[in-house]
OpenMM code with the backbone's topology and positions (N, CA, C; nanometers):
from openmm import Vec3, app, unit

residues = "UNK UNK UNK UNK UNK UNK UNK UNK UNK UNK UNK UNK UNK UNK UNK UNK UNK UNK UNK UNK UNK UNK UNK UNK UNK UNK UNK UNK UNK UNK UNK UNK UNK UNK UNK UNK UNK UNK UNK UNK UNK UNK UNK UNK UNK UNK UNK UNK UNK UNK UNK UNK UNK UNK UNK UNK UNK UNK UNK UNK UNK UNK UNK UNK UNK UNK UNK UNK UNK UNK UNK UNK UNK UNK UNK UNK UNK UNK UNK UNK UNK UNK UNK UNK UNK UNK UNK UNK UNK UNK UNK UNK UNK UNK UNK UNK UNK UNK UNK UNK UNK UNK UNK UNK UNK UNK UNK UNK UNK UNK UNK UNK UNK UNK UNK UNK UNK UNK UNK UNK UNK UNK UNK UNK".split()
positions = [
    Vec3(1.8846, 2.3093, -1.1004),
    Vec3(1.7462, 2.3489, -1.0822),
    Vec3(1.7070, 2.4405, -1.1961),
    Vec3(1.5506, 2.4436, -1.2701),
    Vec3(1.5311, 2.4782, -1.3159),
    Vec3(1.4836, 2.6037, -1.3090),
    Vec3(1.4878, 2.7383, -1.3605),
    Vec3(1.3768, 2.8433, -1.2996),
    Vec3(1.2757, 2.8687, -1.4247),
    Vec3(1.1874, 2.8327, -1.4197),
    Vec3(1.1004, 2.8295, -1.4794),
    Vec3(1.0060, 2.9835, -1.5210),
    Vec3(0.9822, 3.0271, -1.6720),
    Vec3(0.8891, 3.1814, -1.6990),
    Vec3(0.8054, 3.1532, -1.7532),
    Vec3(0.6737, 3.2323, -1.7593),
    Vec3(0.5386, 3.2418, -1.9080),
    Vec3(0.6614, 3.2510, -2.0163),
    Vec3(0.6023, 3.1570, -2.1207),
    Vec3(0.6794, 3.2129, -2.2691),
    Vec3(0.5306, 3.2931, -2.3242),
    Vec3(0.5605, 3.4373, -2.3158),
    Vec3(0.4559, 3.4995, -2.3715),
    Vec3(0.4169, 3.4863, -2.5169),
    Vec3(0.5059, 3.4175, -2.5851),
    Vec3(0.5355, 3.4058, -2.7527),
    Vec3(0.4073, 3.2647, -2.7855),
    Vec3(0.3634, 3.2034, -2.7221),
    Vec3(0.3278, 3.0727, -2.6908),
    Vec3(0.1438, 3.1059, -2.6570),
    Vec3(0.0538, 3.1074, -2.7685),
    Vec3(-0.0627, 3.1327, -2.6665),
    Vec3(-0.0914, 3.0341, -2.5505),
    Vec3(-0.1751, 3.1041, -2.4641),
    Vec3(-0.1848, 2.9876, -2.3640),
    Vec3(-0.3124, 2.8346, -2.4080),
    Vec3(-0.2525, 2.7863, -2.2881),
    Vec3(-0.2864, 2.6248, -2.2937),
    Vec3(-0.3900, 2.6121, -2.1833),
    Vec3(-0.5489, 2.6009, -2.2023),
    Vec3(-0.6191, 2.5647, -2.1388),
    Vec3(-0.6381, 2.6791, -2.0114),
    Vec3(-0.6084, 2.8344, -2.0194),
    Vec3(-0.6095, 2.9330, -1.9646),
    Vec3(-0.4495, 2.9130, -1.8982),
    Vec3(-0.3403, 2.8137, -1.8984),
    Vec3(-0.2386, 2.8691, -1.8485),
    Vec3(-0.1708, 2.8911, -1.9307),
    Vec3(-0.0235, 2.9417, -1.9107),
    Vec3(0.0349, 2.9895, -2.0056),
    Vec3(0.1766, 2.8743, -2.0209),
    Vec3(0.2363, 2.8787, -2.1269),
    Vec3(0.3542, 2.7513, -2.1225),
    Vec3(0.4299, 2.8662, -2.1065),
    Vec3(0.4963, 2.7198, -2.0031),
    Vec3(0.5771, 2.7413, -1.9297),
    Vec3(0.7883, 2.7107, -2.0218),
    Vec3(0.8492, 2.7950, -1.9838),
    Vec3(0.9893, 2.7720, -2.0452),
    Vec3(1.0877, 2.7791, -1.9492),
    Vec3(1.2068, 2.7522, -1.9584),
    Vec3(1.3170, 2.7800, -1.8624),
    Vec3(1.3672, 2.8934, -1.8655),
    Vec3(1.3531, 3.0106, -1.7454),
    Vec3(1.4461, 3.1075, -1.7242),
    Vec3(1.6107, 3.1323, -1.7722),
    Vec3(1.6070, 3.2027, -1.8623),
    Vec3(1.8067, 3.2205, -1.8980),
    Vec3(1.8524, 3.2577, -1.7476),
    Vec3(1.9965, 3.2103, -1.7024),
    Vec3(2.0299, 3.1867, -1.5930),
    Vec3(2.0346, 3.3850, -1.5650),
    Vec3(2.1175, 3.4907, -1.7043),
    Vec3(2.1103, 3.5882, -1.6526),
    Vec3(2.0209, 3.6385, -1.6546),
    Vec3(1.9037, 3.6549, -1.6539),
    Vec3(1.7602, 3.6799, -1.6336),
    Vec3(1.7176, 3.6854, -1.4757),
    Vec3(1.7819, 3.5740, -1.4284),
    Vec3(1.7292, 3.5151, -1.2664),
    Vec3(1.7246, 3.6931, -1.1799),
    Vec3(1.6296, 3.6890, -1.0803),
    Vec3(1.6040, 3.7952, -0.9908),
    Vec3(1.6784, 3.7197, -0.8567),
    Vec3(1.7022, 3.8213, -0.7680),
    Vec3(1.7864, 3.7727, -0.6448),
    Vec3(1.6983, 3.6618, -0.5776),
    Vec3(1.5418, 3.6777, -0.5783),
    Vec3(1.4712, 3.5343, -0.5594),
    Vec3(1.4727, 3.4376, -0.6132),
    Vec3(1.4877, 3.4138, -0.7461),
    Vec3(1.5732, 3.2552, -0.8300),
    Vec3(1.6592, 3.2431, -0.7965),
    Vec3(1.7522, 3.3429, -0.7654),
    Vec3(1.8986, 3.2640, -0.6944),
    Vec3(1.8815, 3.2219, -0.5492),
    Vec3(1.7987, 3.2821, -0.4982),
    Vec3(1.8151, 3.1772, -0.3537),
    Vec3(1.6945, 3.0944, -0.3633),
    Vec3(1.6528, 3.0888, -0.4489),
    Vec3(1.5328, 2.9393, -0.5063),
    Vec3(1.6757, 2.8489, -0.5063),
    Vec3(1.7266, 2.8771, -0.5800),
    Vec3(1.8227, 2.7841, -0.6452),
    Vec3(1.9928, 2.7563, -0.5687),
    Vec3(1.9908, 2.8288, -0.4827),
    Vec3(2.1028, 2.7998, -0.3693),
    Vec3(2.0509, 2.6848, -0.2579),
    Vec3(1.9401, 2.7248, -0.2289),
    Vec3(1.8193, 2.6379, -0.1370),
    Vec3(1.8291, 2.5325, -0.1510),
    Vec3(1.7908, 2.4962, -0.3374),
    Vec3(1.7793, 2.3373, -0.3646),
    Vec3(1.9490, 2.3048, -0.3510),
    Vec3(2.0034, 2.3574, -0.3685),
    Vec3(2.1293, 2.2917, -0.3868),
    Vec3(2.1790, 2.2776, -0.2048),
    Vec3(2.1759, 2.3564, -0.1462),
    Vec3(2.1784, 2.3618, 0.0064),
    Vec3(2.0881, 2.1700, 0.0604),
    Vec3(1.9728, 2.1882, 0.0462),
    Vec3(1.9097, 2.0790, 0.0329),
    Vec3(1.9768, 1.9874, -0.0217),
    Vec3(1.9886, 1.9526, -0.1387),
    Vec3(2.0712, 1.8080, -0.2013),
    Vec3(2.1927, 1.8158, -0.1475),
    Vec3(2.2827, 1.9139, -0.0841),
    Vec3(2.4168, 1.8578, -0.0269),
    Vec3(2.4397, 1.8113, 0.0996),
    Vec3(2.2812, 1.8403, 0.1732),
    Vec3(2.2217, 1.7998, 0.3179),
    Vec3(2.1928, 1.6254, 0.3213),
    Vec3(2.0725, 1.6244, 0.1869),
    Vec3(2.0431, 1.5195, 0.1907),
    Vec3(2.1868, 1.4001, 0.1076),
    Vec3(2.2422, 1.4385, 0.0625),
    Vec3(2.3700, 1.3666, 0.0077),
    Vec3(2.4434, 1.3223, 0.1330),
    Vec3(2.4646, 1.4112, 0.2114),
    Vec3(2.5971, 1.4083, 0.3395),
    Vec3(2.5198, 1.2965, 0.4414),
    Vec3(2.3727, 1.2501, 0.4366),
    Vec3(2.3342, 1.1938, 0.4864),
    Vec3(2.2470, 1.0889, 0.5042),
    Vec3(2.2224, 1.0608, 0.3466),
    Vec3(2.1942, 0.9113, 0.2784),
    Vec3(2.3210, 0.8074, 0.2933),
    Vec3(2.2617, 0.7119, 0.3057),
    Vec3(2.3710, 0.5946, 0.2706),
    Vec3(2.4193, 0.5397, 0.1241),
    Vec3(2.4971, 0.5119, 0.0878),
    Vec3(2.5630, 0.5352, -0.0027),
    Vec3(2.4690, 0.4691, -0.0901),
    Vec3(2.4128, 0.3285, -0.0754),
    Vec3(2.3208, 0.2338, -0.1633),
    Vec3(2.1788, 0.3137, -0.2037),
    Vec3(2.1748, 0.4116, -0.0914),
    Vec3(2.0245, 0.5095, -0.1487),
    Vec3(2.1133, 0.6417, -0.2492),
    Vec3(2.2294, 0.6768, -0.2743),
    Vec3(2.2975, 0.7553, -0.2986),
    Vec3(2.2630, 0.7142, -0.4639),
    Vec3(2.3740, 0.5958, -0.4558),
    Vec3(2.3128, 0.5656, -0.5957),
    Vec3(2.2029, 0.5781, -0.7013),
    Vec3(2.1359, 0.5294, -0.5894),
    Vec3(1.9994, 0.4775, -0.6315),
    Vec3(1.9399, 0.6768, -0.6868),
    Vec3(1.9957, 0.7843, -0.6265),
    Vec3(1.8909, 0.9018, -0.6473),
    Vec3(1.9912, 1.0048, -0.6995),
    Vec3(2.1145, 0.9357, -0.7579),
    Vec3(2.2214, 1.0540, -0.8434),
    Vec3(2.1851, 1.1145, -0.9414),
    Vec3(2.0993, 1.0855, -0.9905),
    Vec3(2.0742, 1.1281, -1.1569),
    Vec3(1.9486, 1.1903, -1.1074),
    Vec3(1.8923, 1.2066, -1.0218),
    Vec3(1.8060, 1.3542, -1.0066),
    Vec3(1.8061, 1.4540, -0.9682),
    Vec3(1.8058, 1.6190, -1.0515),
    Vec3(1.8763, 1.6703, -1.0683),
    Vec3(1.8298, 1.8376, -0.9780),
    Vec3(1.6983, 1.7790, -0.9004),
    Vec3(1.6578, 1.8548, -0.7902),
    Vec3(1.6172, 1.8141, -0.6260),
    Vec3(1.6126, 1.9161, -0.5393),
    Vec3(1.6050, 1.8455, -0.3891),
    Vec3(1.4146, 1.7559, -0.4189),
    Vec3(1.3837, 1.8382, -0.4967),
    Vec3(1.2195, 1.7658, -0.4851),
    Vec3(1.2493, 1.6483, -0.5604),
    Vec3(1.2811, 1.6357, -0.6696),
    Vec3(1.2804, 1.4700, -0.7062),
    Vec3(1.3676, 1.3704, -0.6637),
    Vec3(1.4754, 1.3855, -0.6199),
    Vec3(1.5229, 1.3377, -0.5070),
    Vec3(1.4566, 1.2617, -0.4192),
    Vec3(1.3603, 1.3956, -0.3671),
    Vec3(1.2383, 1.3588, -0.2060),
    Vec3(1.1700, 1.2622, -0.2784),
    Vec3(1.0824, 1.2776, -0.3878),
    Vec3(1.0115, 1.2003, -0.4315),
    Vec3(1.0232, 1.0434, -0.4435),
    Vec3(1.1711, 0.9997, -0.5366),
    Vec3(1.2253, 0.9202, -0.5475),
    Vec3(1.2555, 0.8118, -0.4024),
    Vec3(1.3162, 0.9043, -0.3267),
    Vec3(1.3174, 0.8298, -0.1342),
    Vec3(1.1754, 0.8110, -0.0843),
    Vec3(1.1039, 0.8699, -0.1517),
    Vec3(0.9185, 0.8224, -0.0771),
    Vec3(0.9499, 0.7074, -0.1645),
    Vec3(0.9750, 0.7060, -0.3059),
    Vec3(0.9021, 0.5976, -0.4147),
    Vec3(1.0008, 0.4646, -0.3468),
    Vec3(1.1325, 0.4608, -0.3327),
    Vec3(1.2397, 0.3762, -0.2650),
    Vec3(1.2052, 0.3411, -0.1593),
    Vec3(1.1271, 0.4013, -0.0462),
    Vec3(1.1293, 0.3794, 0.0909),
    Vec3(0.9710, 0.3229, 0.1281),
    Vec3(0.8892, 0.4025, 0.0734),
    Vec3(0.7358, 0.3518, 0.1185),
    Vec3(0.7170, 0.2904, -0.0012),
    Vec3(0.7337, 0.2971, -0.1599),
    Vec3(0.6785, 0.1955, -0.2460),
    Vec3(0.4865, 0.2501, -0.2808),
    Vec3(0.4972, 0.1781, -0.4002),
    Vec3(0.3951, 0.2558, -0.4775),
    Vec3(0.2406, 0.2033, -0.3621),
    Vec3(0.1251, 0.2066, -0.4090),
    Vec3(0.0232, 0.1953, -0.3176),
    Vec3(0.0152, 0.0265, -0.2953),
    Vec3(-0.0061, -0.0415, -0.4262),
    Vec3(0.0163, -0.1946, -0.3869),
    Vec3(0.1600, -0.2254, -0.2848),
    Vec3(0.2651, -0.1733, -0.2684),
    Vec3(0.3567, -0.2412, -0.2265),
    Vec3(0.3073, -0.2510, -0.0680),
    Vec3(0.2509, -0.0733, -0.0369),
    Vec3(0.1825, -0.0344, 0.1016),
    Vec3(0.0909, -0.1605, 0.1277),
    Vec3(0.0038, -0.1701, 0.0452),
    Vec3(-0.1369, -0.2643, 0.0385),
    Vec3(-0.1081, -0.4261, 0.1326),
    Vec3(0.0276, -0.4720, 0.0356),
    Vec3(0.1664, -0.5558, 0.0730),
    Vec3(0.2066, -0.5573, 0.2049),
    Vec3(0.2673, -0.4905, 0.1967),
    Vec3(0.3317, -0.4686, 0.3696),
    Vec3(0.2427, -0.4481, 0.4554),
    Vec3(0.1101, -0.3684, 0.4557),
    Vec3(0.0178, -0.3532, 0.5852),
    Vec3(-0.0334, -0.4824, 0.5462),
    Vec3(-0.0822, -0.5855, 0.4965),
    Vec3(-0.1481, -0.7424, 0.4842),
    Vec3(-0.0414, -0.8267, 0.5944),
    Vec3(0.0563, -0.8060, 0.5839),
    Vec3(0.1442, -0.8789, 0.6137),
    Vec3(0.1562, -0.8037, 0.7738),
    Vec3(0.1358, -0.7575, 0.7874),
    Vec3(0.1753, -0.6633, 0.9348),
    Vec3(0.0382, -0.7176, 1.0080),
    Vec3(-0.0545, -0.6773, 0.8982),
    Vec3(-0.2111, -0.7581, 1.0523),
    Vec3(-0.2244, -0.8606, 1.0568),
    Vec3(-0.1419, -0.9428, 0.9378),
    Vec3(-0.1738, -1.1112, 0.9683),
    Vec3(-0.0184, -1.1081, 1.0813),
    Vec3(0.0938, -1.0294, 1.1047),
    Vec3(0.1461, -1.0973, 1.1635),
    Vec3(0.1221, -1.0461, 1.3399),
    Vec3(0.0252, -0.9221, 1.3328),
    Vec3(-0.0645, -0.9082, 1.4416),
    Vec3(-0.1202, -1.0269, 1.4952),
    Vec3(-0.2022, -1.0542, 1.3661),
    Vec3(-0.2761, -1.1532, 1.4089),
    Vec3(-0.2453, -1.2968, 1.4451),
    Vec3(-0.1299, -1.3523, 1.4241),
    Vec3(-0.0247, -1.4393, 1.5079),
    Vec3(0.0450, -1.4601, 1.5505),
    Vec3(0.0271, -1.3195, 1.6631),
    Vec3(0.1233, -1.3225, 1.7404),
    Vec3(0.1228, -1.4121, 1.8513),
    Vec3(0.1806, -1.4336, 1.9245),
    Vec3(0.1836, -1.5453, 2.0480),
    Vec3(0.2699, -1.5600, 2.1542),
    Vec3(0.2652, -1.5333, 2.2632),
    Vec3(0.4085, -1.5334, 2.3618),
    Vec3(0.4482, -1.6532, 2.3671),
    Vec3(0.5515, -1.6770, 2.3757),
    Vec3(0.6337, -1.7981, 2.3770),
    Vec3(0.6750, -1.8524, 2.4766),
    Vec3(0.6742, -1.9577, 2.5459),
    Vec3(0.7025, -1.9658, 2.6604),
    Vec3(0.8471, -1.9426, 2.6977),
    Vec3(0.8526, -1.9376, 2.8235),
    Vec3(0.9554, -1.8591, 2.8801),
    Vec3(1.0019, -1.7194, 2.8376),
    Vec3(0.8815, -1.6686, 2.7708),
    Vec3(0.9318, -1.5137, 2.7490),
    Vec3(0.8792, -1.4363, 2.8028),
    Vec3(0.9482, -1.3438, 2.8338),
    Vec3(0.9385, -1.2519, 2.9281),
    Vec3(0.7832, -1.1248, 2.8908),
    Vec3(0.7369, -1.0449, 2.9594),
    Vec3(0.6033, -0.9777, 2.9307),
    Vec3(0.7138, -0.8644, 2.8437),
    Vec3(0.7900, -0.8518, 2.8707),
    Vec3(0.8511, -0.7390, 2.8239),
    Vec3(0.9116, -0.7865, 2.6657),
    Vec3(0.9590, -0.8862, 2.6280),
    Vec3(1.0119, -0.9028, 2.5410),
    Vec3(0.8691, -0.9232, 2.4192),
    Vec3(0.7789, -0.9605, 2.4777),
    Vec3(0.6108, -0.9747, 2.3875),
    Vec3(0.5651, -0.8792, 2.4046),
    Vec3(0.5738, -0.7859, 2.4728),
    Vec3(0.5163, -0.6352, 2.4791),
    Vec3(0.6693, -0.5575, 2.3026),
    Vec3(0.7401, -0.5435, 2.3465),
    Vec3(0.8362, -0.5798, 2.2635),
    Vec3(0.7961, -0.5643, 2.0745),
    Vec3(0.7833, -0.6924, 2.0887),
    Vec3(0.7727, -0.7504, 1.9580),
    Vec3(0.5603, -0.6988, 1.8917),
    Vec3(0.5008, -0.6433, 2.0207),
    Vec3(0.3569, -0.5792, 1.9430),
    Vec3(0.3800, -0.4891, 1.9627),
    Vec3(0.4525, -0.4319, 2.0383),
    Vec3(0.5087, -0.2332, 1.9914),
    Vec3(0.5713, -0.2379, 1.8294),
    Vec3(0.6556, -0.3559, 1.7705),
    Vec3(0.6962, -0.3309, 1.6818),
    Vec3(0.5956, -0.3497, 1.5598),
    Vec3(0.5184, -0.3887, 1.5763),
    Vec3(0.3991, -0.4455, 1.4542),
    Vec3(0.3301, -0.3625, 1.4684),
    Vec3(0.2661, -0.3007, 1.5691),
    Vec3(0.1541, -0.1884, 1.5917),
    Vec3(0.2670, -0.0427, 1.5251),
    Vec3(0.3720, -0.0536, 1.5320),
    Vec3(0.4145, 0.1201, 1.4875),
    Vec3(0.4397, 0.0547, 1.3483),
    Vec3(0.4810, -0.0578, 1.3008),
    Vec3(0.4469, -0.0824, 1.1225),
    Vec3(0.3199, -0.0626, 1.0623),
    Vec3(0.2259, -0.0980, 1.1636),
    Vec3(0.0953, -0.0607, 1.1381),
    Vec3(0.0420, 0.0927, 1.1500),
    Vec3(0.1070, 0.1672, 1.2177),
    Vec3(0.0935, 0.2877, 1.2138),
    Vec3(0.1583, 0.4146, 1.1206),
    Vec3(0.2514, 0.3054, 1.0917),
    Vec3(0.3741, 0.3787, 0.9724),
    Vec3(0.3038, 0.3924, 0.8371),
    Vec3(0.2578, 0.2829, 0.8248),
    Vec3(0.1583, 0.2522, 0.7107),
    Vec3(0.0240, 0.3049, 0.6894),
    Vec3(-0.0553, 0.4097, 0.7668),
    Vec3(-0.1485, 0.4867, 0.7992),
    Vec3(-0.2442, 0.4143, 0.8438),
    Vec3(-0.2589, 0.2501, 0.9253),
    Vec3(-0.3529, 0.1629, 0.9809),
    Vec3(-0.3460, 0.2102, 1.1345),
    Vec3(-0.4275, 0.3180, 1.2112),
    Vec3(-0.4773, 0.3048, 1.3497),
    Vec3(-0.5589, 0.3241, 1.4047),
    Vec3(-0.6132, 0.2367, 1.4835),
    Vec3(-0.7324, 0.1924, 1.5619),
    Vec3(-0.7383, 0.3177, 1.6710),
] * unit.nanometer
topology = app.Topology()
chain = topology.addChain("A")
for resn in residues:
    res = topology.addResidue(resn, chain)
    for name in ("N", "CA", "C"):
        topology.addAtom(name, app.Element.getBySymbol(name[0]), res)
């Protein structure tokens, strides 16, 4: 993790000031538990990803891009959303009980399309 200071040497940029990396002995007892935190965090979220998402988010080198990366892996950019909710109301929309099935097993199967539809921020 990075801890980030004003480089006062640097005029500022558009009224802020640029930004540089903190020397580690510099850090105040609040950068170090900034920075125990994230690491607390990534050994949480490590111990409890599956190994194929493990891969997929080794080479990032904080708990936030990490998080980021599992939104970008898991929900997918806005078209993919766009994607998956199309496909969720058309398969709303043909749904059909089948004969010999039970009310429960078709109650069932539109609990599961209505909470994809809800996962996806679509509710009526």
């Amino acid at each position: 993790m990075k801890i980030m200071q004003a480089n006062t040497a640097v005029a500022l940029t558009d009224g802020a000031p640029h930004q540089i990396e903190k020397p580690r002995d510099e850090w105040t007892s609040e950068d170090k538990r900034k920075a125990n935190l994230d690491n607390m965090v990534k050994d949480i979220l490590y111990m409890t990803l599956e190994k194929n998402i493990i891969s997929k988010i080794k080479m990032c080198k904080s708990a936030k891009k990490i998080w980021k990366k599992m939104i970008q892996l898991c929900e997918g950019n806005e078209k993919t959303k766009e994607n998956k909710m199309s496909v969720s109301v058309q398969k709303f929309g043909n749904i059909k009980m089948k004969a010999g099935e039970s009310m429960n097993d078709f109650d069932e199967k539109v609990s599961i399309i209505v909470n994809e539809l809800n996962a996806l921020g679509r509710v009526h």
